[in-house]
N, C-alpha and C positions, 0 to 999 in steps of 0.2 A: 195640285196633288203633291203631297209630302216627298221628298226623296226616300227610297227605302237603305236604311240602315246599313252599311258596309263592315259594320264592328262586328260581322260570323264569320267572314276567311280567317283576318286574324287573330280570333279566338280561337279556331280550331287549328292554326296554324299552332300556336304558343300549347295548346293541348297535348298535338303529335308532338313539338320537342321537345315536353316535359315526359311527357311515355320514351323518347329514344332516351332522353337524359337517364331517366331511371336503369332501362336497359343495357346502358354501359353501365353503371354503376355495379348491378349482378352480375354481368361478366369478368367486370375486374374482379372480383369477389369469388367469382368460380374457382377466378387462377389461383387463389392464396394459399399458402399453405395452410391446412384445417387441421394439424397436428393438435392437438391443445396441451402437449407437452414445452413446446416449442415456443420460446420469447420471441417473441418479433421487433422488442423494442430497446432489450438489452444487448448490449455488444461482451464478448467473451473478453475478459483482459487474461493475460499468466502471470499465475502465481510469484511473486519475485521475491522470495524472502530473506533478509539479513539475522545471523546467527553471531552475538557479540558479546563481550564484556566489555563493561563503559571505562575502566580504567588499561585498558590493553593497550598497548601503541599497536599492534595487530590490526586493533580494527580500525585506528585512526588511519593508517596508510590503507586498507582496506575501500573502506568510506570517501576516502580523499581522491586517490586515484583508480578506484574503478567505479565506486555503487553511484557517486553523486555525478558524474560525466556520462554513464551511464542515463541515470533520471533523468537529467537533464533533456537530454534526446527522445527518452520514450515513457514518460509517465504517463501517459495519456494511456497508454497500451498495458500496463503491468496494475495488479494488485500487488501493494508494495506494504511490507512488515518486517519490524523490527522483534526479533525475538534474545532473550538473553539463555546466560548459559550460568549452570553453575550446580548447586546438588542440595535438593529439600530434605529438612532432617526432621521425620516423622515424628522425633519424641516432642518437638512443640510445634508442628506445622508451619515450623521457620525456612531460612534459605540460609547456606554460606556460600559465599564469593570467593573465586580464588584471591582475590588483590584484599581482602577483607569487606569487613562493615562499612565503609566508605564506598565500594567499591558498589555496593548493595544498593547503599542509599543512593548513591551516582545511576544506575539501574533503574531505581524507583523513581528518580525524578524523568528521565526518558520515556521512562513509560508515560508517566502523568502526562505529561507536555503531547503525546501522540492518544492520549484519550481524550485530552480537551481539544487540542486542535488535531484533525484525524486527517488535514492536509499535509500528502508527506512532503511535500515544499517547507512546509511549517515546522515541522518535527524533525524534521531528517537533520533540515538545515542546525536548531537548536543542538540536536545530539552530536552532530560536527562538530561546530561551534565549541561545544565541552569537550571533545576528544581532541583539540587541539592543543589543550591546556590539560590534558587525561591525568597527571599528577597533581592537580589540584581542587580535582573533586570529591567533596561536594561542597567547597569553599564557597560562601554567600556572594561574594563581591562578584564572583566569576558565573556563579547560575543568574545573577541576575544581568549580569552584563548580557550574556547571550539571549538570557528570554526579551530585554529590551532590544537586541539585534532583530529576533524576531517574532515579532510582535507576541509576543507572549507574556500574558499578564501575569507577574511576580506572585499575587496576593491569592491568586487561583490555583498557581503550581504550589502553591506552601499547601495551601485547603485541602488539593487532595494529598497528600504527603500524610498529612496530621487526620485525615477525616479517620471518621470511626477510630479514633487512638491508635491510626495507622495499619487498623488491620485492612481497609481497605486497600491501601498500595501493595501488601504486604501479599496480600490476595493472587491482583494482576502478577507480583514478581515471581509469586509461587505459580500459578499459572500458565506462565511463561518460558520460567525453566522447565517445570514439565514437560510443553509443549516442543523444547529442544531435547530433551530426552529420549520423547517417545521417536522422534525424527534420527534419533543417533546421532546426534549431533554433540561435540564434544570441544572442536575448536572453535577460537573464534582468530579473526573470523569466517564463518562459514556461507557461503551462499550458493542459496538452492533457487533452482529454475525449473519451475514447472513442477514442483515439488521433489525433485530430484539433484543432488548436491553438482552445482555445475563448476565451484571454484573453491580453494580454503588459501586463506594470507596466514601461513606460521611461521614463527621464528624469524620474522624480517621474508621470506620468501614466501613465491607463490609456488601451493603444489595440488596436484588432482585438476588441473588446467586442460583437461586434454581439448577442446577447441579455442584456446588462446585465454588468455588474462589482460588483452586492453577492452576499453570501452567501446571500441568499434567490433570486438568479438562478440561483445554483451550481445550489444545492440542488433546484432546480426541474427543473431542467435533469436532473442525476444521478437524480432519482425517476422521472421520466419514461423515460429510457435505463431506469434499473432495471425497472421494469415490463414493458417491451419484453422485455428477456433473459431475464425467466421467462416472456413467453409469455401476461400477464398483460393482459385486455380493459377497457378504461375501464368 
């Protein structure tokens, strides 16, 4: 006589764990937060934004010793922008710059260089790069040395510069100073955390510092907000 079949225990066996399996699966699911306002996959960064003129020595020391040692440590944590400063003249939907038209175009290629590459490792770096040499822009030899520093392709920052006969760039600049405007923002350089002015470099000095002006105040400062925007308990 045949042996009878042994393959029902562990069928029914593989049954119940695929029924428990399920069961944790709705429970984990009960605990979740069911807000459907609420990301679950986005992390908060804070606002970190720089307020400048591209020919300023202002914002070269600005830039130099505090925003890029700064980044350095916490970019990973900051939405980070570069905005410029200066005053729209409505009778042709233009810009002036206090340093002049050079000063503008120096402006406009920063911009460009942070709309193609919108890593501010990429952009920040290039906008340094020209602010260390701030009296010679927007000298050829010297925009292209820095976008070859970092990796930024020459033939692309010219494109947008010149696109649409330049009303393109002319756009973002107008746009930009606005955007300093409406923020009350008048020095450069000016920098706001968390959308609120936490530092200004004028006249060779730092003033409106009141929780410090090194990099490690920055930083302090950005970990702390950080913490806060996930919701995160000392």
């Amino acid at each position: 006589m045949p042996r009878r079949s042994s393959t029902g225990k562990p069928s029914r066996f593989h049954a119940a764990a695929f029924v428990f399996i399920i069961g944790l699966f709705w429970l984990a699911r009960s605990f979740q937060c069911q807000d459907p306002t609420h990301d679950h996959f986005t992390e908060t960064k804070v606002p970190l934004e720089v307020h400048i003129m591209s020919k300023c020595p202002d914002a070269r020391d600005c830039l130099q010793e505090l925003v890029l040692p700064t980044m350095q440590n916490v970019s990973n944590k900051v939405k980070f922008r570069l905005s410029y400063i200066g005053r729209v003249t409505n009778d042709d939907d233009g810009v002036q710059c206090m340093h002049g038209q050079t000063e503008c175009l120096g402006n406009i290629l920063e911009l460009c260089a942070a709309s193609l590459y919108p890593d501010p490792k990429i952009y920040l770096g290039f906008t340094m790069c020209l602010s260390r040499n701030y009296k010679d822009i927007p000298e050829r030899d010297l925009v292209q040395d820095c976008a070859l520093e970092h990796g930024i392709d020459f033939d692309n920052l010219n494109h947008c510069v010149s696109r649409d006969d330049g009303a393109f760039a002319m756009g973002m600049l107008r746009d930009s100073v606005e955007r300093s405007a409406e923020a009350n923002v008048t020095k450069s350089c000016t920098i706001r955390l968390n959308n609120e002015i936490r530092c200004i470099r004028d006249d060779g000095k730092w003033k409106d510092c009141k929780d410090g002006f090194t990099p490690e105040d920055l930083v302090r400062d950005i970990n702390n907000l950080y913490k806060t925007a996930q919701g995160w308990s000392e």
